[in-house]
N, C-alpha and C positions, 0 to 999 in steps of 0.2 A: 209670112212676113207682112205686117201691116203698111199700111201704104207713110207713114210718119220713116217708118225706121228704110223703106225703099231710098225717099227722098232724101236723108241723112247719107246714105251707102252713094245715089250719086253724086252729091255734095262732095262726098270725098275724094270720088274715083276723076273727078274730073279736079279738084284744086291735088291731090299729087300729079296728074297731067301735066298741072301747069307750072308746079313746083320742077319739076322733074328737067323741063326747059331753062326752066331758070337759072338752077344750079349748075346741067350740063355748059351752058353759054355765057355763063357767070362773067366773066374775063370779057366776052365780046360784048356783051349786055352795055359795060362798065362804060365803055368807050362811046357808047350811045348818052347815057343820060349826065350831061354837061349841064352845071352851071352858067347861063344866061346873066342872070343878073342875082347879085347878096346886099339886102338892106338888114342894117339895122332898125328896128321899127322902135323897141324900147333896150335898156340895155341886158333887157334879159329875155329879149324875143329877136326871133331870125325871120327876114321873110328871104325866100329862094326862090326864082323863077329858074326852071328846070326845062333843058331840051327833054320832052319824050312824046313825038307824034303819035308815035298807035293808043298813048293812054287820052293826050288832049283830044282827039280825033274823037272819042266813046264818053267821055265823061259828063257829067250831067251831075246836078246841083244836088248835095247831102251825102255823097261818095266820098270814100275816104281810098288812100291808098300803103301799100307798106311797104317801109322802105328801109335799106341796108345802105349803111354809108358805105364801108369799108368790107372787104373782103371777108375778116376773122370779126364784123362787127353783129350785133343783134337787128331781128327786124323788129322795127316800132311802126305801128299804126299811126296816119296823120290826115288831117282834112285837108281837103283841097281846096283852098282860098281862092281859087281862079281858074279858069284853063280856056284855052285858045287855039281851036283848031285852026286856025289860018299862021296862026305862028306853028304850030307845033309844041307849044307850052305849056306847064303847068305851073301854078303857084302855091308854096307849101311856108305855113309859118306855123312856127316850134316853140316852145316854151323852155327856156335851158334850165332844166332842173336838173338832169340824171347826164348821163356817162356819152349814150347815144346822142342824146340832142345839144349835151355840149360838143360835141365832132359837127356836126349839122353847122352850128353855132361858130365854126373858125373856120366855115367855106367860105371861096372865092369866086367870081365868075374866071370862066375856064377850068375849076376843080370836078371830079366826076365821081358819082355814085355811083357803089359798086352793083346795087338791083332796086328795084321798082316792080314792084307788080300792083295791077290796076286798070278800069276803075273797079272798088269792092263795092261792096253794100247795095242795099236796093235804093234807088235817087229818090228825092224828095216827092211826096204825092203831088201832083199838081193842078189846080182846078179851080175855080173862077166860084173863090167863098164870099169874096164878098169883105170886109174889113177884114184885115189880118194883123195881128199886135203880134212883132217879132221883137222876144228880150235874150241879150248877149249880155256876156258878162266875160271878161278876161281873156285865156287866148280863145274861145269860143267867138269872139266876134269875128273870126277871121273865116269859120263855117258861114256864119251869119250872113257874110254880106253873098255871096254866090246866093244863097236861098232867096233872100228876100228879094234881089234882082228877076231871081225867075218866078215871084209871087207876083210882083208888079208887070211883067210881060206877059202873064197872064190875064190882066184884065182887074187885079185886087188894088183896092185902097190899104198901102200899109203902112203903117203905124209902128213905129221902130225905135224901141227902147235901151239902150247899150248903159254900161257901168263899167268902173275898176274904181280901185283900192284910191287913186287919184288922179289927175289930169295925165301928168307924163307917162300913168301907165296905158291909155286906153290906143288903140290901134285901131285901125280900118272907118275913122270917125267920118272921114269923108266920104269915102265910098260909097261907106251904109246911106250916108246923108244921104247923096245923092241919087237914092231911088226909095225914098220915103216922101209917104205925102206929109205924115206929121213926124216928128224927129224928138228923141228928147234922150238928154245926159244924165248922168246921174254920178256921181264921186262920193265917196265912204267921206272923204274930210271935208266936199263945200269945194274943193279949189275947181272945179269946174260945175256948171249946169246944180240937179238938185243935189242939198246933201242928204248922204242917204241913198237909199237900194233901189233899185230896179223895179222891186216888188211895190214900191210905195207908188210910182207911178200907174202900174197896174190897179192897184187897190183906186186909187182917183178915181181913173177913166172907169172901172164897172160901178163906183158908187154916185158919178154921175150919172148914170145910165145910158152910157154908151153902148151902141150895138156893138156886139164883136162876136166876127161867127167862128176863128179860130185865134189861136195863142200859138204862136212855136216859140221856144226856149232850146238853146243850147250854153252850156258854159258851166261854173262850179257844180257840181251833185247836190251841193245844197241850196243853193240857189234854185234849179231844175224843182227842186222838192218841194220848196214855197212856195214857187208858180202853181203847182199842179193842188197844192191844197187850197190856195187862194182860187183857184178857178172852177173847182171840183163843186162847191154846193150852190154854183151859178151853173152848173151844168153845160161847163164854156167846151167844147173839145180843145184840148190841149196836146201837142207834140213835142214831146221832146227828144232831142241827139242828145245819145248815152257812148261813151267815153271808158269803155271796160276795157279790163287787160287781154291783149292780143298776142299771141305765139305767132301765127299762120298768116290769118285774115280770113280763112276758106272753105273754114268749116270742120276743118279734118282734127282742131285740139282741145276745143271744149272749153279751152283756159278763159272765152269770153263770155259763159252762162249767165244768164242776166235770166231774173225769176217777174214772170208778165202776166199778169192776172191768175198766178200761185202756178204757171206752170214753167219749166225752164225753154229759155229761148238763148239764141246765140247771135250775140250783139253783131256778128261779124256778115250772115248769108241773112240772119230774120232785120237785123235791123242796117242803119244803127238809130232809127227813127220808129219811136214806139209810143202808145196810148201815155201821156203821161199819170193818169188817172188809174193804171195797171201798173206801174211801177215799181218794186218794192227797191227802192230807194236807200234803206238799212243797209241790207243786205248786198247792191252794189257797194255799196263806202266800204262795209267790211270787205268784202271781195278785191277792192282796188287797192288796198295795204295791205296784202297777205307777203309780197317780195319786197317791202320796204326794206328790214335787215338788210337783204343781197343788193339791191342796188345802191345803198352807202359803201358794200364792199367794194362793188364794181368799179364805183365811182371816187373812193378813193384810192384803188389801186392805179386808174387812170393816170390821178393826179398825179402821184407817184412817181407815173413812169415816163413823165413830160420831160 
């Protein structure tokens, strides 16, 4: 047994461990992770700050965690926009597209999720580069800001570039703000900061000849894609948060295979923070529309039964 497929086998042995408690405690779990506080951030995003000490207590900046509203409900993977060990809190904001995140989407403070497990992933690398250009783009700026806070408390000048479709959609614009040394907006129609993408302020700042010792990117896959080619024959080191489809979180279903310098990785234990410059980026976008079909059934069946 090679030492690849050892480390796969305890991958698993320990996320059904942890499954195993989950499901047994499920019911008592439920009564732990309470609704704090529900904003609406835009009319199609949630943000939830969630009682759950043992995960705010461990968590650390580029972890994500999964979570189950509802008893008979599905787990969806989510980033953690916050967390706070001195409260015992986490903060999770959601994009209401599908069946799960419109349930998320009509919580109240005092409502209770049915499980949480967390934190997943391996946290952000963190290390004193020197200028750090971080670009967000939609509900990804809500990873953004946790990162780039912990860039800046490490000792980095950063440089912090965010976007959406138009002003009333973009989210966490202050936050972010406020732990960047330089800041800059961007809206697809002009109604706020520049018009136009994210990527054009990138393109500026290297064709003036700005130092930049890294780029992180989170937020659309196509977006994430034009970063990494824009930065690629300036030989910028680039990261990006990849956003693949999740069963588990743990390792144990595969459903997150994300292909990284031609060989398969699992978005969920290897990343979700990876080379952008190894990315095969096709290949994710096909992979993230393979249950399109089924989550319009799910999601209308939902509606259905309101």
């Amino acid at each position: 047994m090679n030492v690849e497929m050892q480390r796969q086998l305890g991958v698993m042995a320990s996320a059904q461990s942890r499954w195993a408690g989950v499901l047994v405690t499920g019911r008592m779990r439920a009564r732990m992770y309470e609704v704090v506080k529900s904003d609406k951030l835009t009319p199609d995003v949630i943000k939830l700050e969630i009682s759950a000490p043992h995960i705010a207590k461990k968590a650390k900046a580029g972890q994500f965690i999964m979570v189950t509203p509802t008893e008979h409900g599905e787990r969806i993977p989510l980033t953690m926009a916050d967390f706070s060990p001195e409260k015992g809190t986490i903060t999770i904001a959601a994009l209401e597209v599908g069946k799960t995140t419109r349930e998320l989407g009509k919580m109240k403070a005092g409502d209770k999720l049915f499980s949480l497990v967390g934190p997943l992933g391996i946290p952000t690398h963190l290390h004193q580069y020197g200028t750090v250009v971080s670009i967000g783009g939609g509900i990804g700026l809500a990873l953004m800001y946790p990162v780039v806070r912990a860039f800046r408390q490490g000792g980095n000048k950063t440089v912090n570039i965010i976007g959406a479709r138009n002003e009333k959609l973009l989210i966490y614009e202050d936050e972010i703000k406020s732990v960047s040394d330089e800041f800059y907006v961007c809206t697809d129609d002009g109604s706020k900061g520049h018009k136009g993408f994210v990527s054009d302020i990138l393109k500026d700042l290297i064709a003036k000849g700005r130092k930049i010792d890294l780029v992180y990117a989170v937020g659309p896959i196509i977006m994430m894609k034009v970063i990494a080619n824009i930065t690629r024959p300036h030989n910028i080191k680039t990261i990006v948060s990849l956003n693949p489809i999740m069963v588990d979180g743990t390792g144990m279903c595969g459903s997150c295979r994300v292909i990284i310098n031609g060989k398969t990785k699992f978005g969920c234990v290897d990343g979700p923070e990876f080379d952008g410059h190894e990315v095969d980026f096709d290949n994710l976008t096909a992979r993230n529309r393979r249950y399109l079909p089924e989550e319009q059934v799910a999601l209308r069946r939902w509606q259905e039964a309101k």
